[in-house]
Structure formats: structure tokens, C-alpha cells
C-alpha positions in Angstrom: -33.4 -0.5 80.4 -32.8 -4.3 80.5 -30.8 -4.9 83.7 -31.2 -7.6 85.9 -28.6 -8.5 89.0 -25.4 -10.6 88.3 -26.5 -13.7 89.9 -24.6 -15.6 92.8 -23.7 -19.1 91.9 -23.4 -21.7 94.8 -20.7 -24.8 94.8 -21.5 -27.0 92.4 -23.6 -24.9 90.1 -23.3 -24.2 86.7 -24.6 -22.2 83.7 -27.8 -23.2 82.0 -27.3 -22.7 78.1 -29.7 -23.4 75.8 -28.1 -23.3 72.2 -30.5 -21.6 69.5 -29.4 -21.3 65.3 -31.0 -22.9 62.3 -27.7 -24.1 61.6 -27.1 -27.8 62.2 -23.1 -27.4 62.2 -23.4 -24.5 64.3 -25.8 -25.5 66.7 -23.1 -28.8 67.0 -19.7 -26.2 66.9 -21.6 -23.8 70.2 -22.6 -26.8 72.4 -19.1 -28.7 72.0 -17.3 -25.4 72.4 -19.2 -24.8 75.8 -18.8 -28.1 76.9 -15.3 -27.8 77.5 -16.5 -25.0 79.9 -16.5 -26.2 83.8 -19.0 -23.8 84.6 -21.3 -24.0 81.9 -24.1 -27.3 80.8 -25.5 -27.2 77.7 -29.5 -27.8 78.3 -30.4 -28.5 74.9 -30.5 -26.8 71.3 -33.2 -26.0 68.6 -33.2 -24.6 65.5 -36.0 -21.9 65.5 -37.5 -19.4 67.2 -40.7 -21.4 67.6 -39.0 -24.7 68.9 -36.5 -23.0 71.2 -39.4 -20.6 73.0 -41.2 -24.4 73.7 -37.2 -25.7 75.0 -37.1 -22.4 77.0 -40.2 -23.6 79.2 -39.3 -27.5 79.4 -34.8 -26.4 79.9 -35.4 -23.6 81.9 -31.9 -22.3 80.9 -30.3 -19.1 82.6 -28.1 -17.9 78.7 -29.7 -18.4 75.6 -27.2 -17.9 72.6 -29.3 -16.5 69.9 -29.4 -16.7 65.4 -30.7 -13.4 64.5 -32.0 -15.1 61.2 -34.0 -18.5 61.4 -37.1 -19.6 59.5 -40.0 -19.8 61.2 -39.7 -17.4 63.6 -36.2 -15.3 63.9 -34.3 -14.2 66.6 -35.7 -10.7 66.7 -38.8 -12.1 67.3 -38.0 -14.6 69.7 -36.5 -11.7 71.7 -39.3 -9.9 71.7 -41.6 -12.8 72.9 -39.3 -14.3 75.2 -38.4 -10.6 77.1 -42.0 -10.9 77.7 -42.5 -14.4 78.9 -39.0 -15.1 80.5 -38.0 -11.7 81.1 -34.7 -12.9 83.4 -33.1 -15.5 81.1 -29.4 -14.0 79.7 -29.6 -13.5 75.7 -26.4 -13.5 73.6 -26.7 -12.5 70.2 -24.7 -14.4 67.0 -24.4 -11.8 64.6 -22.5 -11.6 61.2 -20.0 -8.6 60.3 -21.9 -7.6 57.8 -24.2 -4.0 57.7 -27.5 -6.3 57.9 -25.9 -8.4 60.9 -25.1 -5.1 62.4 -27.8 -3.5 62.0 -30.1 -6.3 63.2 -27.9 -6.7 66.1 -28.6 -3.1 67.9 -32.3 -4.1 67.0 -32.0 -6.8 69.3 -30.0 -5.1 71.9 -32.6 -2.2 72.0 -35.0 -5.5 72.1 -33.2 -6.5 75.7 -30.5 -8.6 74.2 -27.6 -8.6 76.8 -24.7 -9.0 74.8 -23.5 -10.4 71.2 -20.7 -12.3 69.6 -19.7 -12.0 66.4 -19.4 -15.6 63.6 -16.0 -16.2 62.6 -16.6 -15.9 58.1 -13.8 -18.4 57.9 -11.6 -19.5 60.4 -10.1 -22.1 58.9 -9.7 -25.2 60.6 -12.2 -26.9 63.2 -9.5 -26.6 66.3 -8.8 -22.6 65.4 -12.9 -22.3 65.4 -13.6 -24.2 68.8 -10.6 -22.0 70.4 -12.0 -18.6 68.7 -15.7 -19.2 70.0 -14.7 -20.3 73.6 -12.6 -17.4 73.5 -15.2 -14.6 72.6 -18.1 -16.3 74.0 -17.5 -18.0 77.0 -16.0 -14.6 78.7 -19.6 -12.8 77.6 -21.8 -15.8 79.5 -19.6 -16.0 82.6 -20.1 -12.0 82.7 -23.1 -12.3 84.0 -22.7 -14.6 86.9 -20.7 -14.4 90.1 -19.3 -17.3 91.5 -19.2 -18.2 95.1 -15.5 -19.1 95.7 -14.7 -16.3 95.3 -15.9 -13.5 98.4 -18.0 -11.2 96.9 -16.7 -7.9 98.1 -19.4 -4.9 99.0 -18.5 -1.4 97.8 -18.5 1.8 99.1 -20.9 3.8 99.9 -21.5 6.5 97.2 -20.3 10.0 97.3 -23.1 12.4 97.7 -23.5 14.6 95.3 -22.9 17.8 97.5 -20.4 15.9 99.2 -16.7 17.0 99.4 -14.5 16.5 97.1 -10.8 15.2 98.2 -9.0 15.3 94.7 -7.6 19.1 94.0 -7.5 21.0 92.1 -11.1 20.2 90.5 -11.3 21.8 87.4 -9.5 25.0 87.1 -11.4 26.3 83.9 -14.0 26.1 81.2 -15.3 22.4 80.9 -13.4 21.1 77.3 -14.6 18.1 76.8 -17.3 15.0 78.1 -16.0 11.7 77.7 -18.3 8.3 78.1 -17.2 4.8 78.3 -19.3 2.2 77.8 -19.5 -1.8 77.1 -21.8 -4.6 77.8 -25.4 -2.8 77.5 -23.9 0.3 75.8 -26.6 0.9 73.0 -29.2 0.9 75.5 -27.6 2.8 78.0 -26.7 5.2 75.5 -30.0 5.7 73.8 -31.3 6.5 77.5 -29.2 9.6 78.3 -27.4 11.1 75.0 -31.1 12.7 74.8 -30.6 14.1 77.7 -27.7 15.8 76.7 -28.8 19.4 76.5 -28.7 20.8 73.0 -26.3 24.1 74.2 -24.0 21.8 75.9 -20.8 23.8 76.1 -18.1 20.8 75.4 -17.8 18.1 72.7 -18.8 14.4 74.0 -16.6 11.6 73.2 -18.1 7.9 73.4 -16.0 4.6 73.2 -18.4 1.9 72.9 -16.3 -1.4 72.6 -18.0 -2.6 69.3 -16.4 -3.9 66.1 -15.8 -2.2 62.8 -19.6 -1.0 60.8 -21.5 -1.5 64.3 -19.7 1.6 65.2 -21.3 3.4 62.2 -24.7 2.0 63.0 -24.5 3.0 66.4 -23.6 6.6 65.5 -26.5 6.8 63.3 -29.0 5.2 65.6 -28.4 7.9 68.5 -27.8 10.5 66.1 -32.0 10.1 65.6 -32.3 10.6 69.3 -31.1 14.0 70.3 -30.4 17.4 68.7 -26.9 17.6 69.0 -25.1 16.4 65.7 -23.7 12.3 66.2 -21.2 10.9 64.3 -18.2 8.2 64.0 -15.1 10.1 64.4 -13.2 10.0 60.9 -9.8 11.1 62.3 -8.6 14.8 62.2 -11.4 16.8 62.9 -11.3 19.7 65.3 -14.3 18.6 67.8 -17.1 21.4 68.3 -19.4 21.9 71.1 -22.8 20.2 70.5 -21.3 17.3 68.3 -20.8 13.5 69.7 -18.1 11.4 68.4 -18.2 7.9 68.7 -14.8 6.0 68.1 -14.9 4.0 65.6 -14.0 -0.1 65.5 -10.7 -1.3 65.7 -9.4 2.2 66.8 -8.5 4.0 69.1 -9.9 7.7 69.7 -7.6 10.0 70.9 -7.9 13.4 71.2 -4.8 16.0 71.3 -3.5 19.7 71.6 -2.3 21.5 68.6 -1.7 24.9 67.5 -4.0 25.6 70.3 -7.1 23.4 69.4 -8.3 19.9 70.0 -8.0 17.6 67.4 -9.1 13.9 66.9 -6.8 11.4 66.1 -7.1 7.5 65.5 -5.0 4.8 65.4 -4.3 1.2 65.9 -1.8 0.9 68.5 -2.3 -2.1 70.8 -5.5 -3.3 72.3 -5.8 -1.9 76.0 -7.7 -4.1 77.9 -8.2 -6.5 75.4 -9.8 -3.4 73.5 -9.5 -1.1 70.3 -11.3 1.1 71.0 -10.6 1.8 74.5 -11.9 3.8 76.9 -8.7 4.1 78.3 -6.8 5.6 75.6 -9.3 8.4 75.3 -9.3 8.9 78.9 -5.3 9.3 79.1 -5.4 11.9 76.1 -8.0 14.3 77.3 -5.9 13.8 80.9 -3.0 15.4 78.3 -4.8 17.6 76.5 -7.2 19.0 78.4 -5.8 18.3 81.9 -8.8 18.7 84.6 -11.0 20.3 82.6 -13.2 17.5 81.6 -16.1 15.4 83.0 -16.3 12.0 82.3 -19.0 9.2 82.9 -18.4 5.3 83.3 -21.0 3.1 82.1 -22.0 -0.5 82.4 -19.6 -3.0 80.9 -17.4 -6.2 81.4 -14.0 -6.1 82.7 -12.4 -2.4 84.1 -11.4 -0.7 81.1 -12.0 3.0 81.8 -10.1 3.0 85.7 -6.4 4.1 84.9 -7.6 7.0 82.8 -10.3 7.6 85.1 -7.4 8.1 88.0 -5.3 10.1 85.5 -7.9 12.3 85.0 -8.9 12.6 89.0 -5.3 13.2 89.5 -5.8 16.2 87.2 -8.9 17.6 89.1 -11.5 16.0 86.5 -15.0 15.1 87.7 -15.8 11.6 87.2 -19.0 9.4 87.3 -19.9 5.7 87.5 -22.8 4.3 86.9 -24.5 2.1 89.7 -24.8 -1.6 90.2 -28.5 -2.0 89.7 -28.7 0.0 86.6 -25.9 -1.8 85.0 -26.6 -5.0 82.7 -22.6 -5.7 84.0 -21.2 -3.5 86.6 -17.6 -4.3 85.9 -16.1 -1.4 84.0 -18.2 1.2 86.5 -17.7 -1.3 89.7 -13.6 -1.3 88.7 -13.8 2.8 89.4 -16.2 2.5 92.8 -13.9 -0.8 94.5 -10.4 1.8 93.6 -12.0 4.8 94.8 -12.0 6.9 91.5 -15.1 7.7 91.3 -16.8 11.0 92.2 -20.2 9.9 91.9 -22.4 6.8 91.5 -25.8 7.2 90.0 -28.4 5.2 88.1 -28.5 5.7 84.8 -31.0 8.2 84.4 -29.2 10.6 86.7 -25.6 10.3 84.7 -26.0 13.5 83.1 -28.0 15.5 85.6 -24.5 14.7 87.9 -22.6 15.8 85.2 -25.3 19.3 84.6 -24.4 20.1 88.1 -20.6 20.3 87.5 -20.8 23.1 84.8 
């Protein structure tokens, strides 16, 4: 997996963004809306693949935000030779809402790409643009830096796995239910352990990746290749079964619920939580109500700390919970939220996630 260390910034530093799309308007639209960024200097901008590997050497920028289709050479394969002759420079992907933009997107993400933003199709006037890009983009190329005024706070030690346990009662039945939440460096984190997920797994897995509406589908599709068990984008309504994965779908929540004496799936489109539909805190909170203590949940890498109310809901409840740690996370905010409020069972590196979880059955 692609992850490198947030990096410190000192006083006085700022971003290093080099500014990559055949596009002449939006090559001009990117660099003006990250100019009105403080922390952020646009280094310079090209309009292939080709040029901008060339600009890469002369700029040395620490972001690149990346076309996925350019003549010449494309983003896909820029990615490719770029992860191997600039392996620690940041890549943001621009990707269209449409199934070809999706589907190229989790190409480059499986690639190393660290994140992506979405191009507005039309929004309207100049002004509304600029303000929509700085909003969605700027957040995504700040993520991965940390900036000296403010103190950088250590975190706990993690909880060994044989360790005790202080929240009680821990699950006082049959495991009903694995939840994962997951952001920045989902797909990829994903693709590494839903294999590992053994094929008799006794519980249902529920996934909330934050993604928008068709990437959703893709993503269900593209781990559904990877593993035994059966993976699909939840449709609403079903009664979830042992050895099926549901990923929630864009734009909506997952929730799951009690009735007649059997979980069911619902979706809907209540507020953002978080700034996020899905969220990982909705499903958390629901399995806290319909399943009480009796589920294992896992934390993943991902900005911001969506995930740590229902993660404390769930402790409260006697559910086992665990984050993923700092140096296997492309952005340890979601999983570092849980470790700096203490509601985390375990930390592990990625490739241990589900062997923790194995051990709680």
C-alpha cells in the first residue's frame, strides 16, 4: 500500500503544487483557485503527462493535481511512471462523474493516487466554480501536511492485543455484524484485507467508503473480484447474510435495523454527518441499536474523524473496536480521532486489521 508520513511543515513553508490537465481553462481555474490558499504555491502547470514528468524534476513539487485523460501521455500513465521515479510526491486525482471517470479513478488509486476530486459538469458562474474547487480541493491537499503552529500531539501507546479490556460488558453473544469505515486510501486499503476475510465468516460486513454516487458501484465490483464472499452496493431492504459485504452506496446513508427479529438494511438521505453521506457514523450508531455489543468494527485510514461517536456508542455497548495505525495510513485522521479519545481497542497496521478482529470470534 501507498502510504507515506504526513509531513511536518516549518514557519514559513508552504505547499508545492504543481498543476497538471490538457485543459487550458482548467489548468488557469486550479492555479487561481489555490492561490487564494496561504499555505499552498503553485510551482507551475503543464498540460501532459510527458511535459509535467519533465516540470516534476525541474518544480520539485510536494501535490500534483492530476487529468486522468491528456494526449500524449495520460494520467494513468503518468502515475505509474512518476510512483516510480518520485515515489513521495502527493497525487490528487480530477475525475469526471461519469462510469469511465470512475472507473479510471480506482485505477489510479490502486496506481498509488492519494486522493481525488471530482470536476464540477456545470457550475455556473466563474465565482460559484473558484468557491466549489477551493472547497473540495484545498481540504484534500492540506490533509496530507501538518503544520507546525500547531503542537503536534503524540498518542497513546496501543493496547496489546491480550491486553485488558476496561469497557464491560464486551460482547455478550454471537458476533452480528463487522462494520469498516474507511476514507482517504480506502480502495487500497480495502483491496488489501477484504481477501482476508475468511470465506465462513459468521457475520455480514458493512463498508462505508466516503465516495460519490457510481464510484460506489465500481468499488463494489472491484473487491467483489478479490475474495470469496459475495460484494455488493447495498440496494436498501435487504436482510444482510453471513458471507456477503455491503458497501453503502453514494449520497446515502447505510443503516442497518431490527425488525420482526432480523436485520435489515435501510438507506436514506438524512443530513450529511461529518460533512458525509455516507457516513461511517450513521452505520456505527444503528448497529450500536440494533445489534448492541455484539459487533466488531474496524477504523481505517481517512481525513477528518468520522467514525469516533459511533465508535464510543458501540464501546459503550461492549463492541470490540479497531484502528488502523499511523504508518499504514495514507491519512491517519478518521483512525487517529479514535486512538487521541481513547476508543479504540486495538491499533494495528493494515495487514493485521482482520487477524485482531479473527481473534475476537
Amino acid at each position: 500500500m501507498h502510504a507515506l508520513q504526513v509531513r511536518r511543515l516549518h514557519p514559513g513553508q508552504r505547499i508545492r503544487v504543481l498543476v497538471v490537465d490538457d485543459s487550458v481553462v482548467i489548468r488557469r481555474l486550479v492555479c487561481h483557485a489555490l492561490e487564494e490558499e496561504p499555505a499552498v504555491e503553485v510551482v507551475g502547470a503543464a498540460g501532459n503527462g510527458a511535459i509535467a514528468l519533465d516540470r516534476v524534476a525541474q518544480t520539485n513539487p510536494d501535490v500534483i493535481t492530476l487529468d486522468i485523460e491528456m494526449p500524449e501521455m495520460d494520467g494513468l500513465e503518468m502515475l505509474r511512471r512518476l510512483r516510480q521515479q518520485h515515489p513521495a510526491v502527493r497525487v490528487v486525482m480530477f475525475s469526471t462523474m461519469t462510469e469511465r471517470g470512475a472507473a479510471a479513478t480506482l485505477e489510479a488509486l490502486s496506481l498509488g493516487a492519494d486522493d481525488y476530486v471530482t470536476k464540477a459538469s456545470n457550475a455556473g458562474s466563474l465565482d460559484i466554480s473558484l468557491a466549489n474547487l477551493r472547497h473540495e480541493l484545498v481540504p484534500k491537499i492540506r490533509q496530507f501536511f501538518d503544520f507546525a503552529t500547531s503542537p503536534r500531539i503524540e498518542p497513546p501507546a496501543p493496547r496489546a492485543a491480550s491486553g485488558p479490556v476496561v469497557v464491560s460488558p464486551r460482547m455478550n453473544g454471537a458476533v452480528q455484524a463487522l462494520a469498516i469505515g474507511v476514507s482517504t486510501g480506502g480502495p487500497v486499503a480495502l483491496g488489501s484485507i477484504v481477501p482476508q476475510i475468511p470465506p465462513d465468516f459468521p457475520a455480514p460486513v458493512f463498508i462505508v467508503q466516503h465516495m460519490p454516487p457510481l464510484f460506489t458501484r465500481f468499488l463494489a465490483e472491484r473487491l467483489d473480484t478479490l475474495t470469496e464472499l459475495t460484494v455488493k452496493e447495498a440496494a436498501g431492504g435487504e436482510t444482510p447474510l453471513p458471507g456477503e459485504i455491503y458497501v453503502a452506496p453514494g449520497d446515502y446513508h447505510m443503516k442497518v435495523i431490527s425488525a420482526a427479529g432480523a436485520l435489515q438494511i435501510v438507506l436514506d438521505q438524512s443530513p450529511p454527518q461529518n460533512s458525509c453521506r455516507p457516513a461511517v457514523d450513521a452505520l456505527f450508531a444503528s448497529l450500536a441499536q440494533a445489534c448492541g455489543g455484539n459487533v466488531l468494527a474496524a477504523v481505517l485510514t481517512g481525513m477528518g474523524q468520522d467514525g469516533l461517536r459511533g465508535s464510543q456508542r458501540l464501546r459503550a455497548l461492549g463492541a470490540y473496536v479497531v484502528a488502523q495505525d499511523e504508518a499504514t495510513s495514507v491519512v491517519w485522521g478518521m483512525p487517529g480521532a479514535l486512538v487521541h479519545a481513547g476508543a479504540a481497542d486495538e491499533v494495528r497496521p493494515l495487514d493485521q486489521i482482520i487477524p485482531a478482529i479473527m481473534r475476537r470470534l
